[in-house]
C-alpha positions as CSV (number, residue, x, y, z in Angstrom):
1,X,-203.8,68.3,96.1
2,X,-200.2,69.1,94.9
3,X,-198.5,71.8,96.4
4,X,-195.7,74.2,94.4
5,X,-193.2,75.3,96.7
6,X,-193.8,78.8,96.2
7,X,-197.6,80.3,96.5
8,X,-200.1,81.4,94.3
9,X,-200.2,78.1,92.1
10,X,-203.4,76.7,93.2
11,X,-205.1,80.3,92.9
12,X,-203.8,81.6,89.6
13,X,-204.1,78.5,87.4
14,X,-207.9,78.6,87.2
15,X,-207.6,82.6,87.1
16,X,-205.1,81.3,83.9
17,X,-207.9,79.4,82.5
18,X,-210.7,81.9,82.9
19,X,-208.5,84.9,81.2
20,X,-191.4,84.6,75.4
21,X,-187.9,84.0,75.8
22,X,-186.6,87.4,77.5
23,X,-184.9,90.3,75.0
24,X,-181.4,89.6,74.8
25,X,-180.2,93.1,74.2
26,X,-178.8,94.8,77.7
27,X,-180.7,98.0,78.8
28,X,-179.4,100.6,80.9
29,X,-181.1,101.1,84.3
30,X,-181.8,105.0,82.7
31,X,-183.6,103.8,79.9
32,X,-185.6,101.7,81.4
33,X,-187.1,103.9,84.6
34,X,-191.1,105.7,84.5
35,X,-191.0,109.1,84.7
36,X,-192.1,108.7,88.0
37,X,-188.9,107.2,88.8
38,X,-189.7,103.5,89.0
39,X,-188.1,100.9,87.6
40,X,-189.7,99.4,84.7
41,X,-190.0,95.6,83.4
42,X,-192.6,94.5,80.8
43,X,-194.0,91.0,81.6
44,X,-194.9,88.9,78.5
45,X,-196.0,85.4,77.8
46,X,-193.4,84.1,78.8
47,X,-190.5,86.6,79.6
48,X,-189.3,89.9,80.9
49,X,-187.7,92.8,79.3
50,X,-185.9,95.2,81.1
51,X,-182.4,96.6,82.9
52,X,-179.7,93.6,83.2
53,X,-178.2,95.8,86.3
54,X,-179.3,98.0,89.0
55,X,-177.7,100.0,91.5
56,X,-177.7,98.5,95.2
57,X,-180.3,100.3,97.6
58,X,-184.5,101.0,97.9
59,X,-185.8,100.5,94.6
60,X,-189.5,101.1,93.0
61,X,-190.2,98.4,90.6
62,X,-193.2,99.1,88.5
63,X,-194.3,95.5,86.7
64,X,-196.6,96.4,83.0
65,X,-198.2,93.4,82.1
66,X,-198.5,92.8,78.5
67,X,-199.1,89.3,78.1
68,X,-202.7,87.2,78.2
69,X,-201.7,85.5,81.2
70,X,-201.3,87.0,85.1
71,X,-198.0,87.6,85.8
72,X,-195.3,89.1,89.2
73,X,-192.3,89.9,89.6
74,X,-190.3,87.9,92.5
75,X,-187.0,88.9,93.1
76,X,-184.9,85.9,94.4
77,X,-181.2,86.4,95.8
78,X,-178.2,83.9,95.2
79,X,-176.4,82.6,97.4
80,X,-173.3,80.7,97.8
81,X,-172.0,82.1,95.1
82,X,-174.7,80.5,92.4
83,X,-175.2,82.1,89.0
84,X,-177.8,82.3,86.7
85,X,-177.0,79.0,85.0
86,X,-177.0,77.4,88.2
87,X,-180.3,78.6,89.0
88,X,-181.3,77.3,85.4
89,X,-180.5,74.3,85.6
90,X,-181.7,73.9,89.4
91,X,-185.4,74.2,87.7
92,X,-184.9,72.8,84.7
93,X,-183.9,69.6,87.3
94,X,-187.1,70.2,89.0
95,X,-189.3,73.3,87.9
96,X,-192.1,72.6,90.8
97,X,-189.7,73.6,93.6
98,X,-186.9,76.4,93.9
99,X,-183.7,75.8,95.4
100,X,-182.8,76.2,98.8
101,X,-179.8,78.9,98.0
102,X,-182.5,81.7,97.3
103,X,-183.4,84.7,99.5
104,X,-186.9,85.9,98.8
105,X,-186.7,90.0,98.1
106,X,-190.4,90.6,97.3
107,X,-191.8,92.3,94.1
108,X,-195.0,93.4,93.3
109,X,-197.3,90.6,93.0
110,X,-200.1,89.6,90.1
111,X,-201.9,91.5,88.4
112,X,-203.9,90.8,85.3
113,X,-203.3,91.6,81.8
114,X,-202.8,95.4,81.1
115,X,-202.6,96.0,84.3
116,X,-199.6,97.7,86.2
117,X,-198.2,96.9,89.9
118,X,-196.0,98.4,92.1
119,X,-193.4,97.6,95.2
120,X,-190.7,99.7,96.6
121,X,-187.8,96.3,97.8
122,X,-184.3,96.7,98.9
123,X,-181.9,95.3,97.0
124,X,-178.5,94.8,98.2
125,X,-175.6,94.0,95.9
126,X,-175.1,90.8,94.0
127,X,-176.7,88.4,91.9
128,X,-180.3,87.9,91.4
129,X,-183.2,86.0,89.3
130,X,-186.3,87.6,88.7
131,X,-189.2,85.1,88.0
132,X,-192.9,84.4,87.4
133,X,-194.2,81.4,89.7
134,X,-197.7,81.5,88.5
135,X,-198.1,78.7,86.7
136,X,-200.0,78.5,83.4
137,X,-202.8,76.7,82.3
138,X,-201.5,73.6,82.4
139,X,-199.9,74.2,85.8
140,X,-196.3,75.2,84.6
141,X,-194.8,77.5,86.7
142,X,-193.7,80.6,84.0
143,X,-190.4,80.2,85.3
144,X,-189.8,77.0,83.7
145,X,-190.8,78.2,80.4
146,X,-188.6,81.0,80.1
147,X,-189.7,83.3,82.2
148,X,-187.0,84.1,84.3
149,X,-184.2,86.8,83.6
150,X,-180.6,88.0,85.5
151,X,-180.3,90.7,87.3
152,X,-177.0,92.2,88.7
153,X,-177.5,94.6,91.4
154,X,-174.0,96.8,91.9
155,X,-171.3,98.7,90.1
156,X,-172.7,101.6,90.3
157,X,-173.6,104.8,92.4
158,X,-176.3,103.4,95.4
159,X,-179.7,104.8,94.8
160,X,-180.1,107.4,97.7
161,X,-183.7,107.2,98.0
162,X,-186.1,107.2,100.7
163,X,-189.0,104.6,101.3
164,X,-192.3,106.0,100.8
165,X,-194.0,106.9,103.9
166,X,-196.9,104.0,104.9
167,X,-200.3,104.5,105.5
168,X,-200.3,101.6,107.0
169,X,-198.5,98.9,108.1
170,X,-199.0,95.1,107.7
171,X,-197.1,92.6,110.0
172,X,-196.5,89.1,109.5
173,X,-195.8,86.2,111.8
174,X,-196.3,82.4,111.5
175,X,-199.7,82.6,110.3
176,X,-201.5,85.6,110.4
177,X,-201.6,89.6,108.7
178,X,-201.6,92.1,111.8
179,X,-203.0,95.6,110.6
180,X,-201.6,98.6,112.2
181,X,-205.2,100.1,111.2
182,X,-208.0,99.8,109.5
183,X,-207.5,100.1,105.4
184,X,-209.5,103.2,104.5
185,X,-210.7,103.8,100.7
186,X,-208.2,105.2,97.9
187,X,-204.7,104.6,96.9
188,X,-202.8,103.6,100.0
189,X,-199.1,103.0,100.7
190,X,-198.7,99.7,102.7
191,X,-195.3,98.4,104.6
192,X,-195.2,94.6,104.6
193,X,-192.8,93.5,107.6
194,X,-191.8,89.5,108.1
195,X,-191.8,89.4,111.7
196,X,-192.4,85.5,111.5
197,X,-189.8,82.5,110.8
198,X,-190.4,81.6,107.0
199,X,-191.2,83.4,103.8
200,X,-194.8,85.4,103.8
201,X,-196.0,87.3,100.8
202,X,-199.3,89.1,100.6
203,X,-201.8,88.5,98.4
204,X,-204.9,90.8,98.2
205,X,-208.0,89.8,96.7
206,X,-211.2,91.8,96.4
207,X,-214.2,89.7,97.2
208,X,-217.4,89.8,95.2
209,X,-220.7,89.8,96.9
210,X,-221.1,87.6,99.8
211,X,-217.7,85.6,99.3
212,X,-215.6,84.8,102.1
213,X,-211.5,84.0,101.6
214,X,-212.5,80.3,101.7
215,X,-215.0,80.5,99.1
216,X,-212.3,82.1,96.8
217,X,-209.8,79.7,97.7
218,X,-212.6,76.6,96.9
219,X,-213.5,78.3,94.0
220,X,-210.3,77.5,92.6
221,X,-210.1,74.3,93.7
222,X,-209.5,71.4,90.8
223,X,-213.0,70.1,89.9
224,X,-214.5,73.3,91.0
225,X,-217.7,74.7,89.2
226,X,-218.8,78.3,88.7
227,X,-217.0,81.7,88.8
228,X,-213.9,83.0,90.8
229,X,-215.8,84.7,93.9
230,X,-213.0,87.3,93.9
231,X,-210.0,89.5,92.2
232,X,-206.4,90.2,92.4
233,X,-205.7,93.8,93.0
234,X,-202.9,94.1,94.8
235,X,-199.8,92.9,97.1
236,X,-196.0,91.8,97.4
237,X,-194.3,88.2,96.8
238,X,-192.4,86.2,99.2
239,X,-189.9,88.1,101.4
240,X,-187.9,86.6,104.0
241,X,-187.6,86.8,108.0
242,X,-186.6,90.7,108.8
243,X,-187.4,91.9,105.3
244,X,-189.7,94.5,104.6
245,X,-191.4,95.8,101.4
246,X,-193.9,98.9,100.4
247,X,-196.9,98.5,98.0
248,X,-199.3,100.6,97.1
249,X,-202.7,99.9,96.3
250,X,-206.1,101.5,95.1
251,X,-209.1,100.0,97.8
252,X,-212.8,100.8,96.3
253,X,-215.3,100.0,99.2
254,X,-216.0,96.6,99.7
255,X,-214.6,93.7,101.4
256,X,-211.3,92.4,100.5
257,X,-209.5,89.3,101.7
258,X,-205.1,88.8,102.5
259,X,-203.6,85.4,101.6
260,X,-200.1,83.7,101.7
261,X,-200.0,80.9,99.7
262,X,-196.4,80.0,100.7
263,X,-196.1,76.7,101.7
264,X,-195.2,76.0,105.0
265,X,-191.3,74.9,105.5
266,X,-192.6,71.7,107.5
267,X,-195.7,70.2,106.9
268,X,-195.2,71.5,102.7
269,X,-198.9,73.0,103.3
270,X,-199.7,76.4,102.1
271,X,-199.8,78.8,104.9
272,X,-203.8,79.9,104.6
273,X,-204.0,76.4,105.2
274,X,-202.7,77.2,109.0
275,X,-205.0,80.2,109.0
276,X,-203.1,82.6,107.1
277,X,-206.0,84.4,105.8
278,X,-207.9,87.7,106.6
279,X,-210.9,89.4,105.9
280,X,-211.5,93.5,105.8
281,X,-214.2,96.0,105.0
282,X,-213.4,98.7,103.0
283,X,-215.6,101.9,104.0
């Protein structure tokens, strides 16, 4: 089993199977925010359009998917002083890995096509890349065919905003999800914290009847027969150690499953496979 260095890859490409170059012209930040305030980028196959600059401070980012394929939104930081070319040419170099001078800043993670997502992230000023990791059918991360776009967040008047209260809150440590109580049915507003020592994100998966985590994960497994035995509905991508991000999410009874698919800094694992998983009833 081969194992990107960012999560998801194993999971999405058979979700790929069984379901373009960014716009150039700059938008304003204005022109491209919901009237519910969020900030808006379109996904396609393979690219994003959307604001080339933010302000600095909490920000709502709502993701529309309008491409065939599943797409996110991770927002990765640079650091010493890399630029957008360098990051370029980092994954042109090597597309199955990203470079060791980004700082995971979450975004709201896959959702299918037609579908909307949102995450409320903190983005402090400077330079960033905002990418697709889910790889395609082939098992090409997005990013390496185009799907990746510049973002400067700065120059401008700090969004004074406040982080949406939580209904509950999610806390991760080297390898588990800790509930601050049980998830409840209809739209809820989740804090993910990273209490642990390497990138977590959160992936949540509805479960169809009588699946398990494991049978999703399996089901997805190269050589595997049959349907997926679950959905995407819902989640954050990677943050870092002391970050914290707010999603919200609309929980129909049933039982639902958390996954990080991160792979571990050490052993190059993914994370579930060191027990990162959960499993939850919805009432």
């Amino acid at each position: 089993m081969r194992y990107a260095v960012f999560g998801l890859t194993l999971f999405l490409c058979a979700v790929v199977v069984s379901q373009s170059a960014c716009a150039g012209d700059r938008e304003s930040v204005a022109a491209r925010r919901g009237v519910d305030g969020a900030v808006v980028f379109v996904a396609h196959d393979y690219g994003f359009t959307g604001p080339d600059r933010l302000p600095a401070g909490l920000t709502t980012v709502r993701i529309v998917n309008e491409g065939q394929d599943l797409h996110h939104i991770q927002f990765l930081k640079l650091l010493q002083g890399k630029s957008a070319t360098d990051f370029r040419a980092a994954i042109a170099a090597d597309p199955s890995r990203l470079p060791g001078w980004v700082q995971y800043a979450g975004g709201p993670n896959a959702h299918s096509a037609g579908r909307q997502a949102f995450a409320t992230v903190n983005l402090t000023e400077g330079d960033y890349m905002l990418i697709c990791w889910i790889p395609d059918k082939n098992g090409v991360p997005h990013v390496a065919l185009g799907m990746q776009k510049a973002l400067s967040v700065g120059g401008g008047k700090a969004v004074k905003a406040s982080r949406p209260t939580p209904s509950i809150v999610i806390k991760q440590v080297d390898y588990q999800f800790i509930f601050s109580r049980p998830v409840e049915s209809g739209l809820q507003t989740i804090d993910v914290v990273n209490h642990g020592a390497q990138p977590h994100e959160v992936v949540v998966v509805k479960l169809f009847q009588d699946a398990t985590v494991r049978d999703v994960i399996a089901s997805f497994e190269p050589g595997a027969s049959g349907p997926p035995r679950g959905e995407l509905v819902s989640g954050i991508t990677a943050i870092d150690k002391g970050s914290r991000v707010t999603f919200t999410g609309k929980f129909e009874p049933g039982r639902y499953g958390l996954i990080c698919f991160v792979p571990d800094a050490v052993t190059g694992r993914p994370h579930f496979l060191h027990g990162m998983t959960t499993e939850f009833t919805v009432e």
